[in-house]
C-alpha positions in Angstrom: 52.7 96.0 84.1 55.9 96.8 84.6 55.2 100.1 86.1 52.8 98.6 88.2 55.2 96.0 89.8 57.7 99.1 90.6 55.0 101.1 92.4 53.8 98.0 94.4 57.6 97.9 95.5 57.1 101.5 97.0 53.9 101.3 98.4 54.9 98.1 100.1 58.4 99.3 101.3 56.5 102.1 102.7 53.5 100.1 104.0 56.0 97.8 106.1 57.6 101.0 108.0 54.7 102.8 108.2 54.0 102.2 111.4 57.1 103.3 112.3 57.4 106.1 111.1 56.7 108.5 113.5 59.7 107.3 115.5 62.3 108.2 113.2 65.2 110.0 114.5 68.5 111.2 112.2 71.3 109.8 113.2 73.9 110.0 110.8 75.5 112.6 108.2 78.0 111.4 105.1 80.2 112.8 102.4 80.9 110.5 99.7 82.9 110.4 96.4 82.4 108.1 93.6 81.1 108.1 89.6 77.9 107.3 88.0 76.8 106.5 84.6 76.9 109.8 82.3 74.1 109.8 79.9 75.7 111.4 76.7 78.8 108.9 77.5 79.4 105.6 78.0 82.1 106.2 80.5 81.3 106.8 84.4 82.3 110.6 85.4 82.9 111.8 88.8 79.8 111.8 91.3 80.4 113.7 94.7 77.1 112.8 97.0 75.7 114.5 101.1 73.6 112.1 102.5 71.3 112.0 105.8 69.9 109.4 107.8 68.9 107.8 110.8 66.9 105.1 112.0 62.4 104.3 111.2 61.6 102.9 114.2 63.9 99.9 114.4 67.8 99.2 113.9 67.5 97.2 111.4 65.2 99.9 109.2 66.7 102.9 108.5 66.3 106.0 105.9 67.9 108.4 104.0 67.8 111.7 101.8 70.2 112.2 99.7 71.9 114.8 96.8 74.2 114.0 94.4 75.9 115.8 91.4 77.3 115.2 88.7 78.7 116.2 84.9 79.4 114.1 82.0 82.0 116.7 80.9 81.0 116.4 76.7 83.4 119.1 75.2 84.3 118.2 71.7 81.8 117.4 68.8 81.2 113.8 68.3 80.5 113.9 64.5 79.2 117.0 62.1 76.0 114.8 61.1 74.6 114.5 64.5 74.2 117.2 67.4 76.5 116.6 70.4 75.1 118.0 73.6 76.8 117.3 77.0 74.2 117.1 80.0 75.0 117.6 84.1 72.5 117.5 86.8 71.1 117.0 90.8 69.9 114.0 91.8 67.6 114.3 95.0 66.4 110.8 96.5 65.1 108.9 99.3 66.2 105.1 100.3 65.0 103.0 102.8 67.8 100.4 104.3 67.4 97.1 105.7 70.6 95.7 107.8 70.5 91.8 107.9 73.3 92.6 110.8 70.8 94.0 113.1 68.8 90.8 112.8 71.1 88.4 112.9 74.2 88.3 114.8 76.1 85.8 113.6 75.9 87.2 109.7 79.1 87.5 108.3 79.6 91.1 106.7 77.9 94.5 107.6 76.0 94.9 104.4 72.5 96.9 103.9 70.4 96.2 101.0 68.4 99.3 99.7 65.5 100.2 97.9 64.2 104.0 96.9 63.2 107.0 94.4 64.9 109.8 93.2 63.9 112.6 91.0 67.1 113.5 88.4 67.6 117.2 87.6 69.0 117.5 84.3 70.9 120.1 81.9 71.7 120.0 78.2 74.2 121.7 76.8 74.6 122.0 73.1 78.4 121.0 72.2 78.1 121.3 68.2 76.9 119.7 65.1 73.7 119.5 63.0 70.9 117.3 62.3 70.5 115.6 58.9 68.2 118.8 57.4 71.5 121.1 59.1 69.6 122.4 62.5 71.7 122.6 65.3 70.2 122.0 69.3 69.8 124.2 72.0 70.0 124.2 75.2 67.6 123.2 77.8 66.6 121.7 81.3 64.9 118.5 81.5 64.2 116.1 84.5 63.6 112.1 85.0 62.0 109.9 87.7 64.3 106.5 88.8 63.7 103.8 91.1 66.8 102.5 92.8 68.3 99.4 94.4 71.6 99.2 96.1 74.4 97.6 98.3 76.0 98.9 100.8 78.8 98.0 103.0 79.4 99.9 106.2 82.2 99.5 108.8 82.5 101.7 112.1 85.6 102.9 112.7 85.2 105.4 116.0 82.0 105.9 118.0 81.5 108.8 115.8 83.3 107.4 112.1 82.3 105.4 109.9 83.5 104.3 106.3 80.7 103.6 103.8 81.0 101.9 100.5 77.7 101.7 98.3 76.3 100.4 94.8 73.4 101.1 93.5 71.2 100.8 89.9 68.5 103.0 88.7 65.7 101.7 86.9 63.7 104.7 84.9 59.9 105.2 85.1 59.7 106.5 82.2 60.0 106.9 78.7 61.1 109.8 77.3 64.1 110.6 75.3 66.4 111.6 78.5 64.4 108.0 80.5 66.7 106.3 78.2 70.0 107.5 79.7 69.1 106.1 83.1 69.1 102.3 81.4 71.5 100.1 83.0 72.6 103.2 84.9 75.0 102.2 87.9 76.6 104.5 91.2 79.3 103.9 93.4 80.8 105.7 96.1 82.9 105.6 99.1 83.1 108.0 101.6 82.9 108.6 105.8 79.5 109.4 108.1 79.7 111.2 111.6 77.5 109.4 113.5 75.2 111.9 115.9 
């Protein structure tokens, strides 16, 4: 059910724009800075993200694709009993943006609310330690599926600047042993967009 209710948020984010779509245009290019949830941590770690985007038909609907990297920097064994690995990866995504601003002039802040997907690229890295029966891990590559919503808070500082603060949470799709590092998984960043 659950999964259901998550792809009947993208079909009907896309359904509303879809007529749109063929008038997109891109608009805008950022550079942000900011950390994300590690997955063999608890702690957030450093999350450098491109992003570009423009308007889907309307000024109040606008899109982006996005890449964002980041490392969780594991380097020390957590215990002998268990196997430590340290993981890094790419996170490619698309969000849609709505901007309450465009709509109605007399609201307060220039916030966007978004809604999206993104496909996680991840890599393992075996740190140390063994299993209970003394095997240690390897390495590997594994990847994960999210759906995100965010806040985001934009100001224009120049025709052609403009500072960008977001937040957003992933929600995983499914349920593998890496789906479980994207629970209650959070992003923020900051950074400036030149406006084309």
């Amino acid at each position: 059910m659950k999964r259901t209710i998550q792809l009947y948020f993208i079909i009907s984010t896309f359904s509303f724009v879809s007529p749109t779509i063929a008038q997109f245009n891109l608009n805008a290019v950022s550079f942000q800075v900011g950390v994300i949830g590690g997955i063999a941590t608890p702690d957030h770690v450093l999350y450098p993200k491109a992003q570009v985007g423009g308007f889907l038909g309307r000024p109040f609907i606008q899109w982006s694709l996005y890449w964002g990297y980041w490392d969780d920097g594991v380097d020390q064994v957590t215990s002998v009993d268990y196997i430590t690995y340290s993981y890094s990866g790419h996170i490619v995504g698309t969000k849609i943006y709505f901007f309450p601003t465009e709509v109605a002039d007399h609201w307060p802040v220039p916030i966007a609310f978004s809604g999206g997907i993104a496909h996680h690229f991840i890599h393992r890295t075996y740190v140390g330690g063994e299993d209970f029966v003394g095997t240690r891990g390897s390495e590997g590559a594994e990847s994960s599926n999210t759906v995100e919503a965010g806040l985001g808070i934009y100001f224009k500082l120049t025709e052609l600047i403009e500072l960008r603060g977001e937040a957003h949470q992933f929600f995983r799709l499914g349920n593998g042993p890496v789906d479980e590092g994207q629970t209650d998984r959070r992003a923020y960043s900051v950074g400036f967009a030149l406006l084309l």
